[in-house]
C-alpha positions in Angstrom: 50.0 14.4 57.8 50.2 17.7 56.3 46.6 18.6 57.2 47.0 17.6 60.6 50.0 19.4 61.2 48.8 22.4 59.9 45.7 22.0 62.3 47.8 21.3 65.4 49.8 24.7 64.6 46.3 26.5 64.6 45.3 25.0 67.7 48.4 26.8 69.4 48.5 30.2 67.3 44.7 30.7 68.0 45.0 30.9 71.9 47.8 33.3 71.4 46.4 35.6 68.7 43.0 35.5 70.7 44.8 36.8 74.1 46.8 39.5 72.2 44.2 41.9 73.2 43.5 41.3 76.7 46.9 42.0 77.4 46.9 45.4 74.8 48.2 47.8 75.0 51.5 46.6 77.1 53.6 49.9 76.5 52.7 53.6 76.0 50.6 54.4 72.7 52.0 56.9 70.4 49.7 59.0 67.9 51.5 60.5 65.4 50.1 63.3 63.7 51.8 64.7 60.4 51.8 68.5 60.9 52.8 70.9 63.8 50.8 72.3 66.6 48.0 74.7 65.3 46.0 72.7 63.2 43.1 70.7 63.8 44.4 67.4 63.4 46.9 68.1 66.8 44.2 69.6 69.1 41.5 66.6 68.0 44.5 63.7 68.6 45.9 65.3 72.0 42.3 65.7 73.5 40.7 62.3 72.6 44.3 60.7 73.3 44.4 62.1 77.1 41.0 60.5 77.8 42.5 56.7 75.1 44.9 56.3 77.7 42.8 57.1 80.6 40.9 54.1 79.3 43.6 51.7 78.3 45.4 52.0 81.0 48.5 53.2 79.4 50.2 56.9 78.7 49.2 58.8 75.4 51.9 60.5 73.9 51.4 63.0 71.1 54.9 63.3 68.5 54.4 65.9 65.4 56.0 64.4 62.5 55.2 67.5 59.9 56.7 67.4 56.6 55.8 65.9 53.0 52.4 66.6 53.1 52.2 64.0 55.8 54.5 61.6 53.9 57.0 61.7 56.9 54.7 60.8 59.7 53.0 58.1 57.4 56.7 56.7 56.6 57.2 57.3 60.5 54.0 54.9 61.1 54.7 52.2 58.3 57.7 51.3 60.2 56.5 51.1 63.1 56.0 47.5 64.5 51.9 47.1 63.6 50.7 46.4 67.1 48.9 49.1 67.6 51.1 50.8 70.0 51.4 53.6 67.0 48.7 55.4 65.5 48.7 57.9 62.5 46.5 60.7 62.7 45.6 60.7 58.6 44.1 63.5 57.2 42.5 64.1 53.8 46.3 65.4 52.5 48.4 61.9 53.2 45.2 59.4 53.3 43.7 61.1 50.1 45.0 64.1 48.3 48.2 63.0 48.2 47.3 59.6 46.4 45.6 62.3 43.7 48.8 64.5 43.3 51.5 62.0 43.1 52.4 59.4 40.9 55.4 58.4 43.3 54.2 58.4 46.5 56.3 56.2 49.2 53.2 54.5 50.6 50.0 53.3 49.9 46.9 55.2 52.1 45.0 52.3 51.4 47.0 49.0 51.1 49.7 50.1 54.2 47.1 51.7 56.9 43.6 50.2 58.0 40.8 52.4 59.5 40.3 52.6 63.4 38.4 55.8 63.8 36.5 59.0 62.8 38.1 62.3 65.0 36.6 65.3 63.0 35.1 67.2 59.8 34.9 70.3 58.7 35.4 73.4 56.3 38.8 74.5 55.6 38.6 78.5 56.2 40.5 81.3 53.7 42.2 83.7 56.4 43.8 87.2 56.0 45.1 89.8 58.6 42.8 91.5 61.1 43.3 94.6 59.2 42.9 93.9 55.8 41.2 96.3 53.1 39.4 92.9 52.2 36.2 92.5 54.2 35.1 89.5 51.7 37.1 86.7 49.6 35.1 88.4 46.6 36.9 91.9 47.3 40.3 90.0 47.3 40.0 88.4 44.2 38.9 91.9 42.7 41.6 93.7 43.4 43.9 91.1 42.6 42.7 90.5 39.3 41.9 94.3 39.1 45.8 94.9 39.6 46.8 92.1 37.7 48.6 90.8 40.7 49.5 87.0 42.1 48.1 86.3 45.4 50.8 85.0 47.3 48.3 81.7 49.6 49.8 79.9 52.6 49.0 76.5 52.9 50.7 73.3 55.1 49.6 70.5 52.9 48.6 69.5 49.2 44.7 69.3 50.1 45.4 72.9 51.1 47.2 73.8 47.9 44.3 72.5 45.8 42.2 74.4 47.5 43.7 77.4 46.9 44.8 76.5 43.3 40.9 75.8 43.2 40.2 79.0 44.6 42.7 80.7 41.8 40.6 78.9 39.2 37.1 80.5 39.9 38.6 84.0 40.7 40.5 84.2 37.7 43.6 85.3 39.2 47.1 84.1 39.7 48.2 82.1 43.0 51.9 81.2 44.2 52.1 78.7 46.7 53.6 79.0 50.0 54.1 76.6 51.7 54.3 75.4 55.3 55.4 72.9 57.9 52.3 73.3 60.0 49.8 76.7 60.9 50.8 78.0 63.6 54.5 79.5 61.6 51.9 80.1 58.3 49.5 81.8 60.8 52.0 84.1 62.6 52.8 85.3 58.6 49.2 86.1 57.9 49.1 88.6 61.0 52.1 89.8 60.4 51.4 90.6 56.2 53.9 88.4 54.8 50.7 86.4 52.9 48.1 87.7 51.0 45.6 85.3 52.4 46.2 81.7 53.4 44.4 78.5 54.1 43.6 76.3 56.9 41.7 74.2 58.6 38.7 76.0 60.8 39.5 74.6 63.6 42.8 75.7 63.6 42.0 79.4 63.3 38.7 79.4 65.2 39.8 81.2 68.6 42.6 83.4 66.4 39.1 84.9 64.2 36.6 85.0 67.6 40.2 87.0 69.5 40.3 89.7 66.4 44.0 88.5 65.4 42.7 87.2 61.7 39.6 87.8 59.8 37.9 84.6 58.1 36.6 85.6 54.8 35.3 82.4 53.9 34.6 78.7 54.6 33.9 75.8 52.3 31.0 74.5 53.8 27.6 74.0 52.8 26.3 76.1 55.9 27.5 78.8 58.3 28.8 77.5 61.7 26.6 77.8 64.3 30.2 78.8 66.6 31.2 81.9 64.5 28.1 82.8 62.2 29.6 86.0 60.8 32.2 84.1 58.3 30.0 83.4 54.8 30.6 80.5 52.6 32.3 80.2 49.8 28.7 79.4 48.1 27.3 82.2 49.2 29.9 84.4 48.6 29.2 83.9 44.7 30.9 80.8 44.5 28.2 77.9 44.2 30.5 74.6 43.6 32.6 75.3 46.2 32.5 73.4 48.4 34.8 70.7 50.4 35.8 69.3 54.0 38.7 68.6 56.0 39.5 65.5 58.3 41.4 63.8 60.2 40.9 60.4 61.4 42.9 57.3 63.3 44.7 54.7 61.3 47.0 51.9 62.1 49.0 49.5 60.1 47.5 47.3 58.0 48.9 44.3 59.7 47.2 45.4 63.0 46.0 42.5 64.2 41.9 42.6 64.2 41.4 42.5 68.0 43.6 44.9 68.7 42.3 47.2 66.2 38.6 46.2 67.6 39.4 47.2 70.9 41.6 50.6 70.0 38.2 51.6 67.7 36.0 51.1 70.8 38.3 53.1 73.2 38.4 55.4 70.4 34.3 55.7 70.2 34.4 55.7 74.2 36.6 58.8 74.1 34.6 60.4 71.6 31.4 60.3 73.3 32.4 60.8 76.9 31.9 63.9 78.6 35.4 65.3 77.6 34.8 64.5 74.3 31.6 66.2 74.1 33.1 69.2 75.5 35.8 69.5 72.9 33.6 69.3 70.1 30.9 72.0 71.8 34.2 74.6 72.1 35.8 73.7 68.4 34.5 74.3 64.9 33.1 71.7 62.5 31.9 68.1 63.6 32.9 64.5 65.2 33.8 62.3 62.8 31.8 59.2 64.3 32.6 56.6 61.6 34.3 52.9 62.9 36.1 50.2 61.0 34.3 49.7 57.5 31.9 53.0 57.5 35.3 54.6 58.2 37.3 52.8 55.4 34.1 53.4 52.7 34.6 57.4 53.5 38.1 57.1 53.0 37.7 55.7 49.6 34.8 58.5 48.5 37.4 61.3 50.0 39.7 60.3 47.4 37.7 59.7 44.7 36.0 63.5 45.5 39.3 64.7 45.3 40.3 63.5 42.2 37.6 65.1 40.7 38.2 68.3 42.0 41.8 67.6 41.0 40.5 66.6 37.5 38.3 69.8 37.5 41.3 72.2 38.6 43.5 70.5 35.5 46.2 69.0 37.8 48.1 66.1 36.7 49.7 64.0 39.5 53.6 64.9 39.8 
């Protein structure tokens, strides 16, 4: 009796659950991404979400959630009903580095959100004013070990700080943290000289270097990019083991049901490779991001487990 009750209540759930995404999405879509306008992570989510809802039939609005090193907008996204009406832009801060830092952390990057899509990757970039003394990240760390002196580093997340804590490591100098909401306040502070140097994502800071309003010393990058040649590497620039990435990429609940997340993933890779898609990636530093589903959820793993070990190497302890 059991059995055949249980069989009769899958016979009427299946229909349902199978027609859930046919009729998805029924309401607007919100992305939420976890810092303010300026960085990366808003531009890629506001320009593939224009052309989502083009293609679902629904409006895209963008909400900036910053604070926490993305903790807020995550929390913001965990509470949200999982039916795919609310996406979370992750980067490697709240899907990653923030796993490595903290031994309290209010969610679970890998048990509370599921992988839709890939958006981008790329360098993060070391930044100072337009007029600096400093032509290279080399002559900066110089002088400030020269003078004895703590670099005071801007940063708007933890994969930030441990960059820059990173970066105090192999220059032998002192570094105290600033830090920031989002880039566009911590940028306006580098012009102005209330930083000593600051970091952020490439993308982020790409038109402010090509304008003349901040000077890119470095990148972390294996290679040069191709869209503004004359900023080194940290590699090159004496540094040989530095290097990491920055990303951002499209989660959803964990309990999104799999159709839904299916058919969010393919308007997701739709976006991506459309002509407005193509166009924002030709104009912006660094790369798409073209991982799905599983290839997506396997990167997410190796991001954290890279991090810990530059975590490991820098002598942080989670917090």
């Amino acid at each position: 009796m059991k059995r055949a009750l249980a069989f009769l209540i899958g016979l009427l759930i299946t229909p349902l659950a199978a027609g859930q995404a046919s009729s998805f999405p029924t309401k607007p879509i919100r992305i939420i991404v976890p810092f303010n306008a300026g960085s990366g992570a808003d531009s890629a989510g506001r320009a593939y979400g224009e052309v989502i809802g083009r293609s679902l039939g629904q409006p895209v609005i963008v909400e900036n959630r910053p604070g926490a090193s993305g903790a807020v907008a995550a929390l913001a996204v965990k509470a949200a009903p999982a039916d795919g009406h609310t996406i979370f832009v992750g980067s490697n801060s709240p899907m990653a580095v923030n796993a490595v830092l903290s031994k309290s952390l209010p969610y679970d990057p890998f048990k509370d959100f599921r992988p839709l899509y890939g958006l981008t990757v790329g360098p993060a970039a070391f930044i100072v004013k337009s007029d600096s003394p400093y032509k290279t990240i080399g002559e900066l760390l110089a002088a400030a070990k020269r003078e004895n002196r703590t670099l005071n580093v801007g940063n708007y997340s933890e994969g930030y700080m441990l960059v820059a804590t990173w970066l105090g490591l192999v220059g032998g100098v002192k570094v105290n943290h600033v830090p920031y909401k989002g880039g566009a306040q911590m940028q306006t502070d580098v012009i102005g000289g209330q930083l000593d140097l600051a970091v952020n994502d490439f993308g982020g800071v790409a038109n402010l270097i090509r304008d003349g309003r901040l000077r890119g010393l470095a990148i972390t990058s294996d290679k040069r990019d191709p869209k503004l040649p004359d900023v080194p590497t940290m590699k090159e620039s004496g540094y040989p083991e530095f290097e990491t990435y920055v990303w951002a990429a499209m989660f959803v609940r964990a309990e999104t049901p799999d159709d839904i997340t299916a058919k969010l993933a393919d308007a997701m890779r739709r976006a991506m490779t459309s002509p407005e898609g193509r166009a924002y990636q030709a104009a912006n530093p660094g790369s798409p991001l073209l991982l799905g589903l599983k290839e997506l959820g396997d990167f997410h793993r190796s991001e954290f487990e890279r991090f810990k070990r530059v975590a490991d190497a820098a002598g942080i302890q989670p917090q």
